[in-house]
NUBAGU-950138 format. One record per residue (C-alpha): x, y, z; residue in three letters. Coordinates in steps of 0.05 Angstrom, whole numbers, plus 5000, padded with zeros to 4 digits. Layout:
<atoms>
XYZALA;...
</atoms>
This chain:
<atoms>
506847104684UNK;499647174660UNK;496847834667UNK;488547914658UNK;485148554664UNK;477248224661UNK;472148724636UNK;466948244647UNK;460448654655UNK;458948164713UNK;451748404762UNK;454548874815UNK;454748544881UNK;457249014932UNK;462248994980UNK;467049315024UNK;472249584986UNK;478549965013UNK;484949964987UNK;491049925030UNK;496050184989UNK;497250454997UNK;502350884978UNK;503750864950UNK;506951064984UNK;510350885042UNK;515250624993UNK;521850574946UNK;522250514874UNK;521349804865UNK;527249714819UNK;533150014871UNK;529449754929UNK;533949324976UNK;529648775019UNK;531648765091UNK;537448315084UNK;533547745118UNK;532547195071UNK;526746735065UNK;526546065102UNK;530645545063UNK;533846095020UNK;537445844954UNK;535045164974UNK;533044734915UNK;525944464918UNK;523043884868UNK;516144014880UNK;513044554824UNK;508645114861UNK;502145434830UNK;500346154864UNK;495346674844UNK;496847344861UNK;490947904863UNK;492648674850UNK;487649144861UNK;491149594804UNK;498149734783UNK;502050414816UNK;509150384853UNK;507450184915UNK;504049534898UNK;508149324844UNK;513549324891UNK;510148884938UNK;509048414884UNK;516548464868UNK;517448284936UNK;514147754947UNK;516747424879UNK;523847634912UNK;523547274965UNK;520446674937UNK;526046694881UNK;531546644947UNK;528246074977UNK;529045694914UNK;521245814885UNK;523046094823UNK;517946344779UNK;518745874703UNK;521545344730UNK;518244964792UNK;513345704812UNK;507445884770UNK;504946484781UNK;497246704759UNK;498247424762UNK;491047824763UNK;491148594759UNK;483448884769UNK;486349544744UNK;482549924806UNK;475449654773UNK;470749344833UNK;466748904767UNK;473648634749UNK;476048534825UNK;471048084837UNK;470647664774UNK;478347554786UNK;477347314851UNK;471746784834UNK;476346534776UNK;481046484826UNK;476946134875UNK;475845604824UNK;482545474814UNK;486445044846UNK;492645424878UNK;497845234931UNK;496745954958UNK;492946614945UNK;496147234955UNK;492247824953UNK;494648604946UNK;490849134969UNK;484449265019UNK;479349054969UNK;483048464929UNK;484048155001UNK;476848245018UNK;474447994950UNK;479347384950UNK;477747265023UNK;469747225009UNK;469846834955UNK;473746294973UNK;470146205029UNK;464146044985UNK;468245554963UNK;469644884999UNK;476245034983UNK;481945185051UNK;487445465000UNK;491545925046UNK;491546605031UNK;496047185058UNK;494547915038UNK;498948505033UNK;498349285032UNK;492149295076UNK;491149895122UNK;486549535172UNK;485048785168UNK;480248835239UNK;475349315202UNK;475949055130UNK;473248365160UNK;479347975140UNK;481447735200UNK;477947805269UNK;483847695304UNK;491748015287UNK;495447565339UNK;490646905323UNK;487847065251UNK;485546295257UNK;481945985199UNK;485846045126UNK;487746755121UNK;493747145154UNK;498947755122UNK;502248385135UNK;499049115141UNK;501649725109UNK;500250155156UNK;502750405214UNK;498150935257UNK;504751285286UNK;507551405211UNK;501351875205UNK;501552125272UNK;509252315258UNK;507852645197UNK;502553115218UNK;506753315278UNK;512653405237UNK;508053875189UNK;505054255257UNK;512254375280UNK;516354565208UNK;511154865174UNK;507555335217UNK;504355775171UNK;500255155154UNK;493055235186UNK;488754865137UNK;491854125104UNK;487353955033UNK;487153195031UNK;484252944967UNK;480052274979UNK;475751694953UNK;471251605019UNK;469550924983UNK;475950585004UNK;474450515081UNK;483850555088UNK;483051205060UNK;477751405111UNK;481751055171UNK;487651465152UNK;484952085142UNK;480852025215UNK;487751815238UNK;490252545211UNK;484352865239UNK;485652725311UNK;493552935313UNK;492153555274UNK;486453745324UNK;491853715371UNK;495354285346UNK;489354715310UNK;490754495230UNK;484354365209UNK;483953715152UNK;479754055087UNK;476953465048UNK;475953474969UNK;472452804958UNK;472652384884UNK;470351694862UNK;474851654814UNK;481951764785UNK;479152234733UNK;476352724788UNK;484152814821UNK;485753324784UNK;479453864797UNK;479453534861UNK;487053914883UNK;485254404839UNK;479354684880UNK;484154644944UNK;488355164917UNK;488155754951UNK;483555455004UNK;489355115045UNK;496355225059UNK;498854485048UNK;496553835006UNK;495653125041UNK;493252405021UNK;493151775053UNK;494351095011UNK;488651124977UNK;489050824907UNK;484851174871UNK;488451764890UNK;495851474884UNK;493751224811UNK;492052054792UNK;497952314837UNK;501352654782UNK;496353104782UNK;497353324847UNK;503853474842UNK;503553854782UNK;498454304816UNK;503154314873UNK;509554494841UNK;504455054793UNK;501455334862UNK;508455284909UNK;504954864953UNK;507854365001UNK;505453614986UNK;505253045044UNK;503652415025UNK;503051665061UNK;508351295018UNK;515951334993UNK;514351264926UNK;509451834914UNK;515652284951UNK;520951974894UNK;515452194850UNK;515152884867UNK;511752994949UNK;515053364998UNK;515152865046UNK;512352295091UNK;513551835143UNK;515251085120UNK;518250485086UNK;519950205026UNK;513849644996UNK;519449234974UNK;521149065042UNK;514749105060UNK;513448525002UNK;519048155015UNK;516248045082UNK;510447775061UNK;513947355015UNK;517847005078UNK;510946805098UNK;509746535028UNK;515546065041UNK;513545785115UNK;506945675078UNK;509145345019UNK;515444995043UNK;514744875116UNK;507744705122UNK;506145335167UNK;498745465175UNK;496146235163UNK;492246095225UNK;498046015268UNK;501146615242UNK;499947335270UNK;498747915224UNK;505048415236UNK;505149115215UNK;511449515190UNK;516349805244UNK;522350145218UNK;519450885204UNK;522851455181UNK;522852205157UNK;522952215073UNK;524052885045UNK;524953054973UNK;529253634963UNK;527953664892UNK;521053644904UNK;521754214962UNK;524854714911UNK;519154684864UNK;514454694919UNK;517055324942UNK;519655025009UNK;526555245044UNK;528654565075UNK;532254615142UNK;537554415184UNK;532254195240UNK;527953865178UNK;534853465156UNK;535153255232UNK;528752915231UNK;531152475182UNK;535251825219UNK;537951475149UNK;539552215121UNK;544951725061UNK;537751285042UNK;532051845058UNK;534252485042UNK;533752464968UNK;537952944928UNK;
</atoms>
């Protein structure tokens, strides 16, 4: 797999950029992740045809490196297997807009059998320049937050034209989570979210937050960066100012979130985040799903594409459904947190979610 991480100093066209992945964190560590035990169309059967894809990652954290392994997973079980009839371009932008879009015109010039794109702003970059193109190579994107107001697709049930995938987000997840905060935690009267308004999923999510916490008189307290270099100062100055720390799947964010919970575990205070993996990492908690599965399903769309002649246009944009309570009690003890009994509760899968 060919990994190229473009610092072209290319003239700064602008565009939307927003990341979906999340989150990070909705997710599993890639490596012990499990898919959903539904394997791709055709699975195991040999193909004599050789594949060429191009996969676009907006940078490299958890979450979207298990979607990638997902995808490749379930490619692998319907008989694509990456080195012997799959080629796979693999372009990482390493979270740099100059380099997202000079991957995305290189891949636009190629000639693939299918595009598949990871994260908000790889899927909008991907999606625009191809369509410069005269080129109709299908593309499907993954870890997006909102398709509808990243412009690409118009329509989730009839995406039409050449471009179809699976969001990453799921407004009840964050709806769950801040009730579960307003209802466990509540001392909690201010929630610090730490944000890069520049990635429009970030923004989504966090108005998303907004609303539910209203509901119950939390206000959201907002310490915005640009960059991954900023994360740190950023939770830093929200110490002392609120009673809890939040973030969304913002990947600026999720690529610093270390930080975070090193000023978490320093100041005992309680860390929520959007994905599974920034919780095996060292949050308190969040609602979600693992991004292998999450992948994987992508992946089965790969293989309609690619083996059965299915046309992104016909195929509806789905979002993830199987939610649940993740608590860290590792994470809770350094945070200062008592976990219990009605916490455990909220947890369905308490033998997969619940993590010792």
């Amino acid at each position: 797999m060919k990994k190229r991480n473009i610092l072209a100093g290319l003239s700064l066209c602008f565009m939307l950029v927003a990341a979906g992945c999340g989150n990070n964190n909705a997710a599993v560590d890639s490596g012990n992740a499990t898919n959903t035990g539904n394997k791709s169309t055709n699975a195991g059967a040999s193909d004599s045809k050789n594949y060429k894809i191009a996969i676009s990652q907006y940078v490299e954290h958890p979450s979207l490196d298990a979607t990638r392994e997902g995808i490749l997973a379930a490619l692998k079980d319907a008989g694509l297997v990456e080195g012997e009839n799959l080629k796979v371009d693999l372009e990482n932008a390493q979270a740099d807009q100059a380099n997202n879009l000079s991957i995305a015109q290189k891949i636009a010039a190629d000639t693939n059998d299918l595009v598949l794109a990871i994260a908000t702003p790889s899927a909008q970059s991907v999606v625009q320049a191809l369509s410069k193109s005269s080129k109709d190579t299908p593309i499907l994107f993954a870890a997006v937050t909102d398709p509808l107001d990243a412009k690409i697709v118009t329509d989730l049930e009839h995406p039409g034209g050449n471009v179809s995938g699976v969001s990453d987000t799921n407004p009840e997840a964050i709806n769950r989570l801040m009730q579960f905060i307003a209802t466990q935690f509540p001392n909690v009267k201010k929630l610090g979210i730490v944000i890069n308004e520049g990635e429009p999923n970030a923004v989504i999510m966090a108005d998303i937050a907004k609303k539910e916490l209203d509901k119950h008189g939390i206000e959201l307290v907002k310490a915005a960066i640009t960059n991954t270099s900023e994360v740190k100062q950023a939770a830093e100055s929200l110490a002392g100012r609120v009673d809890a720390f939040y973030i969304t799947l913002d990947n600026t964010v999720v690529s610093a979130v270390d930080t975070i919970i090193q000023t978490a575990n320093d100041k005992k205070i309680p860390f929520f985040s959007s994905d599974r993996d920034t919780v095996e990492k060292g949050a308190f908690a969040t609602v979600g799903f693992k991004y292998f599965d999450h992948g994987y399903q992508v992946g089965q769309m790969a293989v309609d594409i690619l083996k059965n002649g299915k046309k992104p246009a016909d195929m509806k944009v789905t979002m993830q459904e199987k939610l649940d309570l993740i608590l860290n009690l590792k994470a809770a003890a350094a945070q200062g947190i008592e976990v219990t009994d009605a916490m455990k509760a909220e947890v369905a899968d308490q033998a997969n979610n619940i993590i010792q």
